[in-house]
DSSP file (Angstrom, degrees, kcal/mol; ACC not computed):
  #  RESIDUE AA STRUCTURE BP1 BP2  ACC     N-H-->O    O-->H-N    N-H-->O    O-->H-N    TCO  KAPPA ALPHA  PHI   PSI    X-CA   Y-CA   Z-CA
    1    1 A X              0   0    0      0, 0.0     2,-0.3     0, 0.0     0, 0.0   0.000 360.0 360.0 360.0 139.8   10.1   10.8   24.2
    2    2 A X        -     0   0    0      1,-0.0     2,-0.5     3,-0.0     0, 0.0  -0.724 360.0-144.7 -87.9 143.0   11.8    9.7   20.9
    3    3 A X        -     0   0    0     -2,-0.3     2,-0.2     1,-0.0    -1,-0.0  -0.932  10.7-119.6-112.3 136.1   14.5   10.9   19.9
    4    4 A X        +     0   0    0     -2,-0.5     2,-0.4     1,-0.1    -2,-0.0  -0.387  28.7 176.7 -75.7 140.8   15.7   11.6   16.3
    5    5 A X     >  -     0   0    0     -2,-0.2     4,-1.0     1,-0.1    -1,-0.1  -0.740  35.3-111.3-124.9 155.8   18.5   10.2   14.9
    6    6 A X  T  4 S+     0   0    0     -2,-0.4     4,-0.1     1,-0.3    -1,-0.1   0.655 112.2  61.7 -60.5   1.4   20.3   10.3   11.2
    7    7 A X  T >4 S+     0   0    0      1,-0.1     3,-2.0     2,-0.1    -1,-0.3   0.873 104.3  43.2 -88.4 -47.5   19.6    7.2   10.5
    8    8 A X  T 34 S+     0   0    0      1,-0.2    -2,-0.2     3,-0.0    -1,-0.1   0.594 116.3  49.5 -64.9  -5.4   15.8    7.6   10.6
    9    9 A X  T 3< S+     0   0    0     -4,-1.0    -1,-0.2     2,-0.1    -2,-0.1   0.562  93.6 101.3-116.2 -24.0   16.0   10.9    8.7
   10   10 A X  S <  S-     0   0    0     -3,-2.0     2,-0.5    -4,-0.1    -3,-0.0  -0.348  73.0-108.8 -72.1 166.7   18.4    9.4    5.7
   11   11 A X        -     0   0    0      1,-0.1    -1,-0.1    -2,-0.0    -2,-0.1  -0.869  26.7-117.9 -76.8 112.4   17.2    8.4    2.3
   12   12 A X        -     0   0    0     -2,-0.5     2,-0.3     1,-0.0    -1,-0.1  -0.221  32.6-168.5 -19.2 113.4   17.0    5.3    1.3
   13   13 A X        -     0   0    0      1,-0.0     2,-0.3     8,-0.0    -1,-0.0  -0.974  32.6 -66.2-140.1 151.0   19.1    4.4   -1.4
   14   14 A X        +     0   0    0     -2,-0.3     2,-0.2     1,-0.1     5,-0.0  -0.159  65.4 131.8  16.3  45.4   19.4    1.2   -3.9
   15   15 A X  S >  S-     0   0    0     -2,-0.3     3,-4.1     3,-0.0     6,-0.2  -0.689  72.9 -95.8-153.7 157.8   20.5   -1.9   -2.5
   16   16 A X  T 3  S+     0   0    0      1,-0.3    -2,-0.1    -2,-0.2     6,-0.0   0.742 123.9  54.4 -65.9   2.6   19.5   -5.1   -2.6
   17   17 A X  T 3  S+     0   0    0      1,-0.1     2,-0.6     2,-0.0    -1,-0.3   0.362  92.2  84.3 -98.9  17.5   17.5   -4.8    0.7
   18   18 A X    X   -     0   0    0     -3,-4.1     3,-0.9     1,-0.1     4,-0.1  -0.899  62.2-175.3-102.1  89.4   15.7   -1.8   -0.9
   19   19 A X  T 3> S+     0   0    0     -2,-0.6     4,-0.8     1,-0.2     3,-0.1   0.393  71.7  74.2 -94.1   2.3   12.9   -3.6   -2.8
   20   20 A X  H 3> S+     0   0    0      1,-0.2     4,-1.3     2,-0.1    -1,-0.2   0.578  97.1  49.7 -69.1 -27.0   11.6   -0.3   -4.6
   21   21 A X  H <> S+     0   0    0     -3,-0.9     4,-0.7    -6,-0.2    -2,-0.2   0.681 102.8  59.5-100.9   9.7   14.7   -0.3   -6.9
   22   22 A X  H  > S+     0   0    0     -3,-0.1     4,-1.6     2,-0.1     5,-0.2   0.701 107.2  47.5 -85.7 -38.3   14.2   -3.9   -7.9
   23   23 A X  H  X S+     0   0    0     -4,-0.8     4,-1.1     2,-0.2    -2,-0.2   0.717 106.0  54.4 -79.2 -17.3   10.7   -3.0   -9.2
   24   24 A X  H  X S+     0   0    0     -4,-1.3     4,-2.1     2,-0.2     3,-0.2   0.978 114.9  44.5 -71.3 -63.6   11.7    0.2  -11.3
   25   25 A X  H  X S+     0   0    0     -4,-0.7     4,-3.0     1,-0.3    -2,-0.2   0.832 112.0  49.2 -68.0 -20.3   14.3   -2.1  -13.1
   26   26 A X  H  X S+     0   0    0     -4,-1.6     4,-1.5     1,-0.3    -1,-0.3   0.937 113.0  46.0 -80.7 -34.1   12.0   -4.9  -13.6
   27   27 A X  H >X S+     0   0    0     -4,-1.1     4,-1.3     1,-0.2     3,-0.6   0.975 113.7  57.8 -72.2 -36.4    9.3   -2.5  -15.1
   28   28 A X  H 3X S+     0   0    0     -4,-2.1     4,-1.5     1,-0.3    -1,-0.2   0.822 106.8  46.1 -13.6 -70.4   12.3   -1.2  -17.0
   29   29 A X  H 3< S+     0   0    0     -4,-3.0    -1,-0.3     1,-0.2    -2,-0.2   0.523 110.7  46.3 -72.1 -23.4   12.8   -4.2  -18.2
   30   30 A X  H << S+     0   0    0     -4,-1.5    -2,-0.2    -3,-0.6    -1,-0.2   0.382 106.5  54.5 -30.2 -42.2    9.7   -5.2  -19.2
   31   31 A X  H  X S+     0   0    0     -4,-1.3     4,-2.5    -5,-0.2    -2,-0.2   0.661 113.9  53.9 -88.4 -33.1    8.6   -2.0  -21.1
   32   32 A X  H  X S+     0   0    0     -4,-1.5     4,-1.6    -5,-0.2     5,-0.4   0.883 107.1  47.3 -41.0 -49.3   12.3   -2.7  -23.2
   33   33 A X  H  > S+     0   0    0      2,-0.2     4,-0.7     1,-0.2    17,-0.2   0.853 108.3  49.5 -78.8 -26.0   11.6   -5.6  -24.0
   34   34 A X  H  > S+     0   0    0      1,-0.2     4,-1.8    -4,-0.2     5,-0.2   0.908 116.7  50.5 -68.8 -44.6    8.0   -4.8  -25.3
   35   35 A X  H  < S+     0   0    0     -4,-2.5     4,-0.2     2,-0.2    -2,-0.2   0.859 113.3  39.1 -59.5 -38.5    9.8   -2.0  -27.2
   36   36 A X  H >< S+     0   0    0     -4,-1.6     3,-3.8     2,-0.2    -3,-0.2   0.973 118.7  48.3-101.9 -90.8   12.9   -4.1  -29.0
   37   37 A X  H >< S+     0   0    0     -4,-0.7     3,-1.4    -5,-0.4    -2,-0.2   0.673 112.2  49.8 -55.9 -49.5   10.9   -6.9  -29.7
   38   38 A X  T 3< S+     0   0    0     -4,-1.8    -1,-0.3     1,-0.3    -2,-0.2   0.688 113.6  40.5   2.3 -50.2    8.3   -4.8  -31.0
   39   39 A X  T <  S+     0   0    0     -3,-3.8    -1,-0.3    -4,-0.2     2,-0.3  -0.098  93.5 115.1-124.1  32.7   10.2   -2.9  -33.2
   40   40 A X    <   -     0   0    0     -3,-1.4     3,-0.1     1,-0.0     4,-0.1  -0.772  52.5-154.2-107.4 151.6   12.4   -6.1  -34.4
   41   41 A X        +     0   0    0     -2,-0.3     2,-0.3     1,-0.2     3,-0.1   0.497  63.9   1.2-111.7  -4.8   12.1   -7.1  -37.6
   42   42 A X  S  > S-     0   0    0      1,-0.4     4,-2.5     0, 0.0    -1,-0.2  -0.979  89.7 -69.9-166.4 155.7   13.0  -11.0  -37.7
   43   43 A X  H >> S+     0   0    0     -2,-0.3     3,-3.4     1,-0.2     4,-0.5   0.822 131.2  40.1 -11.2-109.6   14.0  -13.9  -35.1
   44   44 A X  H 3> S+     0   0    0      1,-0.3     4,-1.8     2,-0.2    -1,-0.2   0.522 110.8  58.7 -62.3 -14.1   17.3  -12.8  -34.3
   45   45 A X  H 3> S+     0   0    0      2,-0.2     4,-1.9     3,-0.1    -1,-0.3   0.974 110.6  49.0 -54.0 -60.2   16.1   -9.1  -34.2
   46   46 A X  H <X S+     0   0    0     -3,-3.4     4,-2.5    -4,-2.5    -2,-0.2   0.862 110.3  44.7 -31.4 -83.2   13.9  -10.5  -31.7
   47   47 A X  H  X S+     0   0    0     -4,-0.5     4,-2.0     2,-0.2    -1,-0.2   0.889 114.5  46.4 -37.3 -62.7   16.4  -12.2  -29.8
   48   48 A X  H  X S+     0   0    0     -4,-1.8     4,-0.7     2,-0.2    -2,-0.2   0.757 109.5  63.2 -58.2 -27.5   19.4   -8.9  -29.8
   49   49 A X  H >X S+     0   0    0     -4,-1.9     3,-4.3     2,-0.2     4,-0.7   0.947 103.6  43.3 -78.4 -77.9   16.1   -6.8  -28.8
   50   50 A X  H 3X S+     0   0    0     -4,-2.5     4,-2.4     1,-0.3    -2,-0.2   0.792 116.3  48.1 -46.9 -28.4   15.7   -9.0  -25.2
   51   51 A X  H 3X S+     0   0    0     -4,-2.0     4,-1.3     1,-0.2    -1,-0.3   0.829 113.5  45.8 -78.3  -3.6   19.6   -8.8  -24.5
   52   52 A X  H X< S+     0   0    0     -3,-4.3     3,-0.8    -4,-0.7    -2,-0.2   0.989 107.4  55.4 -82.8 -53.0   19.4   -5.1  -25.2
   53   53 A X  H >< S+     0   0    0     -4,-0.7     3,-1.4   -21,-0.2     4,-0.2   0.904 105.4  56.7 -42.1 -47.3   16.2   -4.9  -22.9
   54   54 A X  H 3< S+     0   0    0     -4,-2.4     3,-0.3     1,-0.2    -1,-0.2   0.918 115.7  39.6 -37.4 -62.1   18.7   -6.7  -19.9
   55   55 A X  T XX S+     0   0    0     -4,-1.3     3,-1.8    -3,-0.8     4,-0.7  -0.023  74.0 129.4 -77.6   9.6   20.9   -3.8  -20.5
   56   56 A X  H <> S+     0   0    0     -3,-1.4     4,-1.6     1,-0.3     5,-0.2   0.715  77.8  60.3 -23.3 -56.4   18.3   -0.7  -20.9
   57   57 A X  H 34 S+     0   0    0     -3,-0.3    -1,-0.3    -4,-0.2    -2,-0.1   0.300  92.3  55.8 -95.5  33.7   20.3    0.9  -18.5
   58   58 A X  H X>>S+     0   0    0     -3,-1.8     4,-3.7     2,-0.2     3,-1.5   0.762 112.9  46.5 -73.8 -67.5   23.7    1.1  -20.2
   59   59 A X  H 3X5S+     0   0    0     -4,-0.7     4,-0.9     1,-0.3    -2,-0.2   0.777 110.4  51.3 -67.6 -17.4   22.0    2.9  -23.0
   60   60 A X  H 3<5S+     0   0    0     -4,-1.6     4,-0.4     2,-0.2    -1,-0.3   0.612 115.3  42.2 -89.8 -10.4   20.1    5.4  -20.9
   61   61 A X  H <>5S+     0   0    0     -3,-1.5     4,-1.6    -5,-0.2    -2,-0.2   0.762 115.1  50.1 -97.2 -30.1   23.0    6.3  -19.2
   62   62 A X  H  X>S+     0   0    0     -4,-3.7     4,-3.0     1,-0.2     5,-0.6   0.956 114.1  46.8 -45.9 -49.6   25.0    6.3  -22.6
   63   63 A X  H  X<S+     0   0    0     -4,-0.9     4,-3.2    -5,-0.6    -1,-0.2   0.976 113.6  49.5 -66.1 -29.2   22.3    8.6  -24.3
   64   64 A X  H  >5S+     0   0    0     -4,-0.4     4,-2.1     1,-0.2     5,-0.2   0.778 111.5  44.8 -89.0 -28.0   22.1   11.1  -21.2
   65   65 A X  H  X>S+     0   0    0     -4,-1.6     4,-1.5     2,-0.2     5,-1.1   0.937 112.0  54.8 -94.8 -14.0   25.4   11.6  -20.9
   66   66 A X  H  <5S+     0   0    0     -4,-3.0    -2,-0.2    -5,-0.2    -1,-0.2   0.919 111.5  47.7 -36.8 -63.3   25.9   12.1  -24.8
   67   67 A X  H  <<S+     0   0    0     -4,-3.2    -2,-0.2    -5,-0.6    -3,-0.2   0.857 110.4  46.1 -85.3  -9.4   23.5   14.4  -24.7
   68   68 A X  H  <5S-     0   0    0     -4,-2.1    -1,-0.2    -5,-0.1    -2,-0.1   0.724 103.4-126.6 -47.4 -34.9   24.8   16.5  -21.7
   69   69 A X  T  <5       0   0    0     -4,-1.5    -3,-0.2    -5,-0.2    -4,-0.1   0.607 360.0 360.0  91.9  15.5   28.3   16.4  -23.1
   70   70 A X      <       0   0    0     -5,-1.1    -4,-0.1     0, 0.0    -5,-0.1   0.551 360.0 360.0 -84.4 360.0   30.3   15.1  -20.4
């Protein structure tokens, strides 16, 4: 009989051996980048839209916590 233990029972969370949280940011990053560049207006638009896409989640945590109030 097996027995259960707390390891088997915890949640996984984020790390680099977790290879589910590698693919959220990469789709992240990818759907950013399509947006910014997109919605750039020149070259160098172009360019500031892919470093922004690197950094998607700086501004989603910036906007959420704006708009919570904390």
């Amino acid at each position: 009989m097996k027995q259960i233990t707390m390891e088997n029972t915890e949640e996984k969370k984020c790390s680099s051996a977790n290879p589910q949280c590698g693919a959220v940011y990469g789709l992240g990053f990818i759907g950013a980048a399509i947006y910014y560049i997109t919605a750039a207006t020149g070259f160098w638009a172009g360019v500031l839209g892919f470093l922004k896409a690197m950094v998607w989640p700086v501004f989603l945590v910036y906007e959420l916590l704006k708009y919570v109030g904390a």
